[in-house]
Gaussian input, Z-matrix of N, CA and C with variables (Angstrom, degrees):
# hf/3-21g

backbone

0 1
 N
 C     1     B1
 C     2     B2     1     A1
 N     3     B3     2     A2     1     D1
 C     4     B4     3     A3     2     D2
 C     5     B5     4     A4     3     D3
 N     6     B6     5     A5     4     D4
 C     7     B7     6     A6     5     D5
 C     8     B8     7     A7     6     D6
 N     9     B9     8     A8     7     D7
 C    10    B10     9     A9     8     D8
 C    11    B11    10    A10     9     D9
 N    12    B12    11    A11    10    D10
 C    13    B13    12    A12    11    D11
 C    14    B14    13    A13    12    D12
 N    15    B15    14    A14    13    D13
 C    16    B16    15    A15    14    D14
 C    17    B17    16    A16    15    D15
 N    18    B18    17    A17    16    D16
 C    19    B19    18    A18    17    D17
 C    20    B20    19    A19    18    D18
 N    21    B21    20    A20    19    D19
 C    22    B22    21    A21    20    D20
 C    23    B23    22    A22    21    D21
 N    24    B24    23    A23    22    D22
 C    25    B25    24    A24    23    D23
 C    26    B26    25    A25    24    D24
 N    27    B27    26    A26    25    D25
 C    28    B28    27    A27    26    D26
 C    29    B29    28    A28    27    D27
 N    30    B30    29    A29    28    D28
 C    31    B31    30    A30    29    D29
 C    32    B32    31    A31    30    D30
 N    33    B33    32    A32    31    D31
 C    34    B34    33    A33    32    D32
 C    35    B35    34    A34    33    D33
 N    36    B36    35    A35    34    D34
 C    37    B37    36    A36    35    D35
 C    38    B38    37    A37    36    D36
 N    39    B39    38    A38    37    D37
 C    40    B40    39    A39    38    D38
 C    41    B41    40    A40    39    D39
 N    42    B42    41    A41    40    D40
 C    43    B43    42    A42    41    D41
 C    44    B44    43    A43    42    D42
 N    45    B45    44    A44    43    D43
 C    46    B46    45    A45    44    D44
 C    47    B47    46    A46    45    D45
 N    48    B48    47    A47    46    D46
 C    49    B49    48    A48    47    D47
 C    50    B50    49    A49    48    D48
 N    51    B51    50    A50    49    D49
 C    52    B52    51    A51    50    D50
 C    53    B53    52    A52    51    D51
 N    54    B54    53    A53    52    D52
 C    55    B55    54    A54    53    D53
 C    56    B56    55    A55    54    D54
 N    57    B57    56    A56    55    D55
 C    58    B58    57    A57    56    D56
 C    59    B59    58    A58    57    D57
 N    60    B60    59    A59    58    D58
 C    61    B61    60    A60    59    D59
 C    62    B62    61    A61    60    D60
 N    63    B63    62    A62    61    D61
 C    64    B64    63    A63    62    D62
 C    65    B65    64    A64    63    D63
 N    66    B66    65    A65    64    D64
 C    67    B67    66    A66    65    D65
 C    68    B68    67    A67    66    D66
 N    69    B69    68    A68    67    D67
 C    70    B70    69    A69    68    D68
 C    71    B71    70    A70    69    D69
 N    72    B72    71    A71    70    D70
 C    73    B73    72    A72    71    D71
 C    74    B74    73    A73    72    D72
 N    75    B75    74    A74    73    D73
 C    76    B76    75    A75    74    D74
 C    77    B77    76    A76    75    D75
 N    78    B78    77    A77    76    D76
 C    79    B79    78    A78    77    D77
 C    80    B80    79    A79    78    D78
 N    81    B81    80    A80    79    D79
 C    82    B82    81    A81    80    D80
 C    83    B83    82    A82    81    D81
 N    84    B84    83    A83    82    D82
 C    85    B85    84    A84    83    D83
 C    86    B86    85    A85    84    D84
 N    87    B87    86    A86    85    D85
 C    88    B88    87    A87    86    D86
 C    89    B89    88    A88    87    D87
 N    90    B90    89    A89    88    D88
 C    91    B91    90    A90    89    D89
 C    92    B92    91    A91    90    D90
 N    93    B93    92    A92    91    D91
 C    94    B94    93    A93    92    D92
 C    95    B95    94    A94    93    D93
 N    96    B96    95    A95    94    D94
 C    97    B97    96    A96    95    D95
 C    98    B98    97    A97    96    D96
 N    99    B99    98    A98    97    D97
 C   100   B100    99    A99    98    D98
 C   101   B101   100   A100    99    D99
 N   102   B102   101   A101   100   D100
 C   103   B103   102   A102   101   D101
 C   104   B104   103   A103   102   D102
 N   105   B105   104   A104   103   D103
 C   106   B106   105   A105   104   D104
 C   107   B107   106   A106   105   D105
 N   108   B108   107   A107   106   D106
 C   109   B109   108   A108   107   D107
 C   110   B110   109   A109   108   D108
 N   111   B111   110   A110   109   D109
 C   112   B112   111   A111   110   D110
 C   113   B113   112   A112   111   D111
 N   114   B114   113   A113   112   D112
 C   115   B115   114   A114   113   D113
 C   116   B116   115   A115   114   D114
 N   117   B117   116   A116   115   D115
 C   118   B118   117   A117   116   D116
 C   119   B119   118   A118   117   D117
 N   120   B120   119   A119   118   D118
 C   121   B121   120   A120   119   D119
 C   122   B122   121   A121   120   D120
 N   123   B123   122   A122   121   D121
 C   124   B124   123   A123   122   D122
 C   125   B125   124   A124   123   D123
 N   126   B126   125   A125   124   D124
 C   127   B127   126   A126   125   D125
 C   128   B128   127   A127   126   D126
 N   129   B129   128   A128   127   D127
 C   130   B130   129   A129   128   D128
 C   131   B131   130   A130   129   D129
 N   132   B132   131   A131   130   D130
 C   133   B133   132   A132   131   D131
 C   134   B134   133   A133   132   D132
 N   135   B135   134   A134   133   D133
 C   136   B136   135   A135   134   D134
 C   137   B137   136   A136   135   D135
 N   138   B138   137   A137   136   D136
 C   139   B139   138   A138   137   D137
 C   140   B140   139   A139   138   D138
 N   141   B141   140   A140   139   D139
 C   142   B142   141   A141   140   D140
 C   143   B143   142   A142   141   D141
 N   144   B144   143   A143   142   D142
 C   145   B145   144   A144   143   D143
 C   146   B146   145   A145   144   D144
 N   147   B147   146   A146   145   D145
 C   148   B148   147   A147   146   D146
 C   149   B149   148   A148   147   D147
 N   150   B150   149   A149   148   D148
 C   151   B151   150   A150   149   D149
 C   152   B152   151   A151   150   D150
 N   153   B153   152   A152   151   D151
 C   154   B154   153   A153   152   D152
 C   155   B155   154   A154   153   D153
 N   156   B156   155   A155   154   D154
 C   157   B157   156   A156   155   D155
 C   158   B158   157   A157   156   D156
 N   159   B159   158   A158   157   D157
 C   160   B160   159   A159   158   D158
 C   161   B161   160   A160   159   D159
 N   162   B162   161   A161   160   D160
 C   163   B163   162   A162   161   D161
 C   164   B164   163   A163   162   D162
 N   165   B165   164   A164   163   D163
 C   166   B166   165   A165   164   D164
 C   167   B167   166   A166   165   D165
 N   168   B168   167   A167   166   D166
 C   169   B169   168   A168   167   D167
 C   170   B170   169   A169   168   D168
 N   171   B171   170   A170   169   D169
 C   172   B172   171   A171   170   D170
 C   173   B173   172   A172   171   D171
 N   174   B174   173   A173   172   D172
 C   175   B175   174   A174   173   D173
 C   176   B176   175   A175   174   D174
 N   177   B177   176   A176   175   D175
 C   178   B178   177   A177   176   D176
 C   179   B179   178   A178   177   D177
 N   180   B180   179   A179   178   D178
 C   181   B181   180   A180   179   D179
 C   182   B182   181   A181   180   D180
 N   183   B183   182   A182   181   D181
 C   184   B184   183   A183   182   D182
 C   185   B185   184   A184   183   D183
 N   186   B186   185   A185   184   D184
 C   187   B187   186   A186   185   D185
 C   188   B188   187   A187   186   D186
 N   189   B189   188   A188   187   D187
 C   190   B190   189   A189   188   D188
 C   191   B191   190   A190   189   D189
 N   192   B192   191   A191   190   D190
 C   193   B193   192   A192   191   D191
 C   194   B194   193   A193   192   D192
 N   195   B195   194   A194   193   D193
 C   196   B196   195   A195   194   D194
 C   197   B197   196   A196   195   D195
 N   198   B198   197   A197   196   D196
 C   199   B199   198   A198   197   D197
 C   200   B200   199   A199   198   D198
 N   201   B201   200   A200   199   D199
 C   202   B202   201   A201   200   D200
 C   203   B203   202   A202   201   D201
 N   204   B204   203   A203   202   D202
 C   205   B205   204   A204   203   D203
 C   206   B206   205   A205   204   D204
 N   207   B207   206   A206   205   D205
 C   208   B208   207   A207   206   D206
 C   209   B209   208   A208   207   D207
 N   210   B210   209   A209   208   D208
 C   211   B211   210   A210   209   D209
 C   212   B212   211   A211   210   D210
 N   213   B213   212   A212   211   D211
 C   214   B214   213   A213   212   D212
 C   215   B215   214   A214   213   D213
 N   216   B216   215   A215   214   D214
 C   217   B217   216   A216   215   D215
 C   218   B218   217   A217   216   D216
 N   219   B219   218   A218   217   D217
 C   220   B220   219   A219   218   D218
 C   221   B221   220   A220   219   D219
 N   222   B222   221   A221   220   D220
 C   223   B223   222   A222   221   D221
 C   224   B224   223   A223   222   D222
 N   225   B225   224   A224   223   D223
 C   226   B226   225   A225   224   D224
 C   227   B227   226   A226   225   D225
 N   228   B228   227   A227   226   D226
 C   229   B229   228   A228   227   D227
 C   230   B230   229   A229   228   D228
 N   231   B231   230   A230   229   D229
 C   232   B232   231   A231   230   D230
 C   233   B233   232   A232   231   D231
 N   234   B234   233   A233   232   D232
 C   235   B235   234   A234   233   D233
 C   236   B236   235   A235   234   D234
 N   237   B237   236   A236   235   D235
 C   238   B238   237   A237   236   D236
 C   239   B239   238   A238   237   D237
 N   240   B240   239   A239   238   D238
 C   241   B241   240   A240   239   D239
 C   242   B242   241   A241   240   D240
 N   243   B243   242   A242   241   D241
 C   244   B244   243   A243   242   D242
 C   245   B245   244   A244   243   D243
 N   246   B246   245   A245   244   D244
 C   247   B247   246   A246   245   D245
 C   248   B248   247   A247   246   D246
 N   249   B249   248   A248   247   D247
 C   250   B250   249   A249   248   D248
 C   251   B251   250   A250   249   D249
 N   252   B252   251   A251   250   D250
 C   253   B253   252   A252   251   D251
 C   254   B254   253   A253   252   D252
 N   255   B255   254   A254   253   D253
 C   256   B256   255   A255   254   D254
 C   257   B257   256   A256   255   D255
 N   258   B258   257   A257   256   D256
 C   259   B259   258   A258   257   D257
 C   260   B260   259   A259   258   D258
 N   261   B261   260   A260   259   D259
 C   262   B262   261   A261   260   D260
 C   263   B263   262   A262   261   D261
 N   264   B264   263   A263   262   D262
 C   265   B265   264   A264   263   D263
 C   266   B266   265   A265   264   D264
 N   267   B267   266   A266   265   D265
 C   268   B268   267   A267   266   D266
 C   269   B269   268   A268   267   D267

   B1=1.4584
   B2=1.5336
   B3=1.0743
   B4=1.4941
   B5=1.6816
   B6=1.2414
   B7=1.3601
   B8=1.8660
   B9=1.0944
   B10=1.6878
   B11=1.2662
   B12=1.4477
   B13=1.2571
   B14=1.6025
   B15=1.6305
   B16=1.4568
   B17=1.9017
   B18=1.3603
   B19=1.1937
   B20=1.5210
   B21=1.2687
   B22=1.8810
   B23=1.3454
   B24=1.2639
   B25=1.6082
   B26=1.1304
   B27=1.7750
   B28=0.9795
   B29=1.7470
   B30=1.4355
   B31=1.5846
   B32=1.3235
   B33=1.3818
   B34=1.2941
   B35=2.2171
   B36=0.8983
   B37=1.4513
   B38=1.2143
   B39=1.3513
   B40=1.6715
   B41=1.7838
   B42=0.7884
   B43=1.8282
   B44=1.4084
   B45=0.9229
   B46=1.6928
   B47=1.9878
   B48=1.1729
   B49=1.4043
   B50=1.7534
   B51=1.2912
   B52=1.2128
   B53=1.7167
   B54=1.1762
   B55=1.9467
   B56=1.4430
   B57=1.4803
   B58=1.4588
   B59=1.7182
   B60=1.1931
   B61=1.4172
   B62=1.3194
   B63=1.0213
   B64=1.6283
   B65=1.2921
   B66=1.4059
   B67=1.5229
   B68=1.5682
   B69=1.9557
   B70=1.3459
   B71=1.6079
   B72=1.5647
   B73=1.9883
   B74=1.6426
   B75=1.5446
   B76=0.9589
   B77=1.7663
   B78=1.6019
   B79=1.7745
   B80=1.6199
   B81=2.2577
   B82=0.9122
   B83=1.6220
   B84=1.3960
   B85=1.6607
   B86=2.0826
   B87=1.3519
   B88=1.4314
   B89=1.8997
   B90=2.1016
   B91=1.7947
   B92=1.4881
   B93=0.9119
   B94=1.6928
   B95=1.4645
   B96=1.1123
   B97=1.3303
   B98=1.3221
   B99=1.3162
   B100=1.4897
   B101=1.6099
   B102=1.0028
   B103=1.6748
   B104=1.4701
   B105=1.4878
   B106=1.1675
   B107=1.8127
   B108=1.8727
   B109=1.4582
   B110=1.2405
   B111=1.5658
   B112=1.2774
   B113=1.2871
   B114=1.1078
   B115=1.3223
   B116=1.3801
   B117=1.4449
   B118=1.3318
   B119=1.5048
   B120=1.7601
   B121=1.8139
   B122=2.1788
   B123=1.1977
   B124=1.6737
   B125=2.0833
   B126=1.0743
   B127=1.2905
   B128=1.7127
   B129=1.5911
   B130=0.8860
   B131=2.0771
   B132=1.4526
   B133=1.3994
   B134=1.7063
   B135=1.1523
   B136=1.8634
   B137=1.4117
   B138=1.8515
   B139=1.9959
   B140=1.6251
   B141=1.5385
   B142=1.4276
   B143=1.1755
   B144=0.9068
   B145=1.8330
   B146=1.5269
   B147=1.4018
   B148=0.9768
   B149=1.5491
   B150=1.4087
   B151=1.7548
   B152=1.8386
   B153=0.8181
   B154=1.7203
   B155=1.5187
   B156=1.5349
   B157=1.2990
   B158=1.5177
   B159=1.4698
   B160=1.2343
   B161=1.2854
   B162=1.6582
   B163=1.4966
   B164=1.2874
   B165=1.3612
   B166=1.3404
   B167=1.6218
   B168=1.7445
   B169=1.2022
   B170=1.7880
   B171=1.3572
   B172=1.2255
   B173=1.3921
   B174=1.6642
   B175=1.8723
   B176=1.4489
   B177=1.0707
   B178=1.8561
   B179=1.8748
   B180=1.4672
   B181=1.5353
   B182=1.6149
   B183=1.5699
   B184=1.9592
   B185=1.6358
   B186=1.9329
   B187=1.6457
   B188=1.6313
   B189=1.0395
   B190=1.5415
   B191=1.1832
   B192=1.7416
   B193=1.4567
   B194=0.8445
   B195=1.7865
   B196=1.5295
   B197=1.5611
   B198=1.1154
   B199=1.6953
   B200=1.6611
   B201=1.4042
   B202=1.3717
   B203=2.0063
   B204=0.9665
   B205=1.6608
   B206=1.0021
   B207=1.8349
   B208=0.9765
   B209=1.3792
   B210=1.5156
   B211=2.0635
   B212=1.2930
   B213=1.3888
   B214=1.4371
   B215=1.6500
   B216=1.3536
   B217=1.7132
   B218=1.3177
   B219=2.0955
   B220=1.5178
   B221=1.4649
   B222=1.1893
   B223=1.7269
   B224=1.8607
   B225=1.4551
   B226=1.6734
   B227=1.9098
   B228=1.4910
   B229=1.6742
   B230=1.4233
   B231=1.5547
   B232=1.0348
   B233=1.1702
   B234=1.5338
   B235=1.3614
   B236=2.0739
   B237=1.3036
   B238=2.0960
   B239=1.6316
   B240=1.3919
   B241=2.0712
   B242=1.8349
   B243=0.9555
   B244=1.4348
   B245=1.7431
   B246=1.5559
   B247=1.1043
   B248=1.3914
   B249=1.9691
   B250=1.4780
   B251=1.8790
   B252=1.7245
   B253=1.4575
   B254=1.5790
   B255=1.5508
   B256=1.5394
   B257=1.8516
   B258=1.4500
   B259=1.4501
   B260=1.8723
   B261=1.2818
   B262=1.5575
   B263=1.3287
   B264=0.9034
   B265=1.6367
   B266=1.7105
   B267=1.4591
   B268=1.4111
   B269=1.2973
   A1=111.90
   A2=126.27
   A3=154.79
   A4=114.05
   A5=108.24
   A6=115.48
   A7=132.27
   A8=88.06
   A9=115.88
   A10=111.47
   A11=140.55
   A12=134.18
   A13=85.75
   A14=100.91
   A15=108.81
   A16=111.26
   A17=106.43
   A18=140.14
   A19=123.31
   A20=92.68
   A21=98.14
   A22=108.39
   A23=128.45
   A24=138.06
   A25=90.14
   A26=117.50
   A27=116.23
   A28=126.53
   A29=111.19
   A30=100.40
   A31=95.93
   A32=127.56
   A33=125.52
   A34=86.13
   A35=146.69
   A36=152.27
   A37=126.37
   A38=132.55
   A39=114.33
   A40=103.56
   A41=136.24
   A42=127.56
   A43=114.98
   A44=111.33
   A45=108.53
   A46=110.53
   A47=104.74
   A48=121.18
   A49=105.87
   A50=115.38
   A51=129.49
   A52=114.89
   A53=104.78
   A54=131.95
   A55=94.55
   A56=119.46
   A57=96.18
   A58=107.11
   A59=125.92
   A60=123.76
   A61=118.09
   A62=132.25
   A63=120.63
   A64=101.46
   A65=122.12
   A66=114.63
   A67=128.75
   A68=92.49
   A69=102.63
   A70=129.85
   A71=69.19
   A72=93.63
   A73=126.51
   A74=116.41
   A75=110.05
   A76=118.15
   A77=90.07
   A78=93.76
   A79=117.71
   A80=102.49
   A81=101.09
   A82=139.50
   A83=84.98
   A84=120.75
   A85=99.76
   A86=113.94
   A87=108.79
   A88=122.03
   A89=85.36
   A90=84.06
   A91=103.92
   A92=107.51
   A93=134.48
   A94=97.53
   A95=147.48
   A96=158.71
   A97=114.35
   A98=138.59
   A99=165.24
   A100=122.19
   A101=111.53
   A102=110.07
   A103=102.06
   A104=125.46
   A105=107.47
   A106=101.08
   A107=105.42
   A108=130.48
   A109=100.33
   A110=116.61
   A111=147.37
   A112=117.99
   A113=131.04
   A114=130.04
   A115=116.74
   A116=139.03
   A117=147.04
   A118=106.91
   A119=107.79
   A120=98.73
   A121=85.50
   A122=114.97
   A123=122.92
   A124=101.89
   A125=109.51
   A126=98.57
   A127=123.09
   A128=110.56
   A129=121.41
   A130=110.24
   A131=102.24
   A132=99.68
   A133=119.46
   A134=107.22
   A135=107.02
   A136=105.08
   A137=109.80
   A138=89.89
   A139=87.05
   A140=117.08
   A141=94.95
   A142=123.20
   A143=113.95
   A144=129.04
   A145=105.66
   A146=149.37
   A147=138.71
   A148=108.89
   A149=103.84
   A150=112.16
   A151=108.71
   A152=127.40
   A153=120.27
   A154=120.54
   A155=125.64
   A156=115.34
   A157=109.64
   A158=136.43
   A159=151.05
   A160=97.75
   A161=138.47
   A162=117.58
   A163=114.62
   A164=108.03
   A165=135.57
   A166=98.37
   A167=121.38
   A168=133.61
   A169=116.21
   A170=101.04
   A171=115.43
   A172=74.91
   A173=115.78
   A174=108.76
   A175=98.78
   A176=104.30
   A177=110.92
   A178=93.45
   A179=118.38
   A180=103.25
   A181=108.52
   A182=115.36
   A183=112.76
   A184=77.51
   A185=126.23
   A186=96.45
   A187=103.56
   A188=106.37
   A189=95.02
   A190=141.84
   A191=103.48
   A192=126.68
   A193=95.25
   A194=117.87
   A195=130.47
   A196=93.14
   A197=130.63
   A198=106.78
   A199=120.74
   A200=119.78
   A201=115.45
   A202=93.15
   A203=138.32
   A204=130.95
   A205=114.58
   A206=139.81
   A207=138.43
   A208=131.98
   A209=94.40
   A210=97.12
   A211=90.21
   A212=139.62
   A213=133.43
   A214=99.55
   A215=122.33
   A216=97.78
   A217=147.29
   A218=99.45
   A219=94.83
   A220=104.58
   A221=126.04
   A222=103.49
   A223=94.93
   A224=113.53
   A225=109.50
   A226=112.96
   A227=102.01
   A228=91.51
   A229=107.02
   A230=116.25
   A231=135.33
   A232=138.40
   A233=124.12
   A234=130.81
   A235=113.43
   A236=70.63
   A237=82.57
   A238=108.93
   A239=91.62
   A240=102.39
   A241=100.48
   A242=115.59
   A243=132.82
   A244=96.90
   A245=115.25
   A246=116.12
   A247=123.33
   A248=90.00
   A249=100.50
   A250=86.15
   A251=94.33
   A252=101.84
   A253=97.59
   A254=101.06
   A255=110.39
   A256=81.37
   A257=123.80
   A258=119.30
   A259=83.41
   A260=117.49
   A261=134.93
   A262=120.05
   A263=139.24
   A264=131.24
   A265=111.53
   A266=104.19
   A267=121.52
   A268=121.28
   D1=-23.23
   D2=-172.86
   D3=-86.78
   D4=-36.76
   D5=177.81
   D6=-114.61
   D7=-25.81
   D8=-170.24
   D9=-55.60
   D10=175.85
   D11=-144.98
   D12=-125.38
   D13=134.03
   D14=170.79
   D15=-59.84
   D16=162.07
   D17=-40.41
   D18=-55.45
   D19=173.90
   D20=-168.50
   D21=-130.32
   D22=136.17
   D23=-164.23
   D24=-132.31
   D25=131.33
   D26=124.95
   D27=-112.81
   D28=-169.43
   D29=-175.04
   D30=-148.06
   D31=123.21
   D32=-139.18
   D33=-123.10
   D34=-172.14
   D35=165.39
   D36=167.01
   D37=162.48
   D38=-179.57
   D39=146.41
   D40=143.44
   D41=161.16
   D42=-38.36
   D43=-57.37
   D44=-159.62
   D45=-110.81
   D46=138.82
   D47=178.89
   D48=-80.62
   D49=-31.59
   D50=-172.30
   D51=-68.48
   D52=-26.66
   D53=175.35
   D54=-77.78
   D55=-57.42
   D56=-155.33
   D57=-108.31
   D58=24.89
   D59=165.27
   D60=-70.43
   D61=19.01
   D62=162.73
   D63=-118.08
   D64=-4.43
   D65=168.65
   D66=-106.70
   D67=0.36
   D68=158.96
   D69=-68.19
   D70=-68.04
   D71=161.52
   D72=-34.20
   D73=-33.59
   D74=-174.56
   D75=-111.17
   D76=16.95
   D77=-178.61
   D78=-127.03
   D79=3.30
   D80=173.01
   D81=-62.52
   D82=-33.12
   D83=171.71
   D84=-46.38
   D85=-32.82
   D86=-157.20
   D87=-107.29
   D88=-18.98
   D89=179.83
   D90=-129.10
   D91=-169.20
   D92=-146.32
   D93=-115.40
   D94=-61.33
   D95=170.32
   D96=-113.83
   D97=165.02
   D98=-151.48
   D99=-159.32
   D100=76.55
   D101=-174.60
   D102=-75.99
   D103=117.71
   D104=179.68
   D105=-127.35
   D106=125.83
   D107=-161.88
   D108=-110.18
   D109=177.99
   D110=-168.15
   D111=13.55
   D112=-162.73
   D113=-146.26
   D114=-59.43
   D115=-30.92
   D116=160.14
   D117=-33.52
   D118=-30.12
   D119=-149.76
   D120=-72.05
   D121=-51.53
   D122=-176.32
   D123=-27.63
   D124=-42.60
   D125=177.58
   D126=-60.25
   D127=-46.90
   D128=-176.42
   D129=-66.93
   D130=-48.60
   D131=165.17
   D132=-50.73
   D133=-58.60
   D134=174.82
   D135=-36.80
   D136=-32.34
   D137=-151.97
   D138=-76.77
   D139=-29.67
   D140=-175.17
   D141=-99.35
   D142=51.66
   D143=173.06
   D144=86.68
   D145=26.90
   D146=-165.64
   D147=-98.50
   D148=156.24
   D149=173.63
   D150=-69.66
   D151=111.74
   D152=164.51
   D153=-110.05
   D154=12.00
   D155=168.44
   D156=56.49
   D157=-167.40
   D158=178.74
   D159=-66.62
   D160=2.61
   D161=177.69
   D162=-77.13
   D163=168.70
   D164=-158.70
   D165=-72.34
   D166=129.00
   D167=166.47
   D168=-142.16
   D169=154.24
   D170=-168.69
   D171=-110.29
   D172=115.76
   D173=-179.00
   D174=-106.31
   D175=-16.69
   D176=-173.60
   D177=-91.40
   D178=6.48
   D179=171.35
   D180=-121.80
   D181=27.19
   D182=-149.48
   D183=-82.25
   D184=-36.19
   D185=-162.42
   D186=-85.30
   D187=-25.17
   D188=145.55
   D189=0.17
   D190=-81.24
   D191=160.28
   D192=-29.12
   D193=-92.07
   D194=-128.51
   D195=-89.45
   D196=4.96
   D197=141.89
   D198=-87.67
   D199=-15.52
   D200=176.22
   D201=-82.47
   D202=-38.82
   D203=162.89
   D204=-45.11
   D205=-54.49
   D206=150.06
   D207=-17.65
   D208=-54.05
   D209=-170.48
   D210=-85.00
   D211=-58.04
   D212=-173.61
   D213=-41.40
   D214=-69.28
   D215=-177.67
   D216=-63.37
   D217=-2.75
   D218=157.46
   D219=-83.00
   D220=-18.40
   D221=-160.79
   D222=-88.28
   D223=14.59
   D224=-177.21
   D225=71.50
   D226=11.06
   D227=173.29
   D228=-96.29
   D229=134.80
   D230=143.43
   D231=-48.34
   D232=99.33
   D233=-174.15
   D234=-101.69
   D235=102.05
   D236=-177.69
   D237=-88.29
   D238=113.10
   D239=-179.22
   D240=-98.88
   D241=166.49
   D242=173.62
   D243=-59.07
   D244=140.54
   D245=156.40
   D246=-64.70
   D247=-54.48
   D248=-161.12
   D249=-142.46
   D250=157.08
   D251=168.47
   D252=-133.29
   D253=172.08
   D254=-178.50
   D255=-139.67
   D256=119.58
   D257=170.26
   D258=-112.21
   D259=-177.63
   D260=-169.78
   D261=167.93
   D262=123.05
   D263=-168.77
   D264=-96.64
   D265=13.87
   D266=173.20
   D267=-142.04

């Protein structure tokens, strides 16, 4: 992470935003973009006005989000959320 050739991706996923904030925090400093997946990403969409249907949110973590959006756009990282999902139980 220290040496590697710009740019730098990571791809972050999981239910909860609340689990992986100390490993956000400490890798903003290192990449270029932020793909952020699975169920964690619905929180971050809600904080910024997004539709999420019955999916899964951490609502007590949305300013959360939009302070981890915040610091990512001073340090110039790009954080890529899902446009669109299709969930279905069939």
């Amino acid at each position: 992470m220290t040496s590697g050739e710009k740019p730098v991706l990571a791809i972050l996923g999981g239910a909860k935003v609340s689990s992986k904030i100390t490993i956000i925090e400490n890798i903003l400093d290192k990449i270029d973009h932020l793909i952020i997946g699975g169920g964690m990403s619905f929180t971050f969409v809600k904080a910024l006005g997004g539709q999420i249907g019955d999916s899964i949110c951490e609502y007590d973590k949305q300013a959360l989000a939009l302070e981890i959006l915040k610091i990512a756009a001073e340090k110039n990282v790009k954080v890529h959320l899902p446009v669109d999902v299709l969930a279905a139980d069939d």
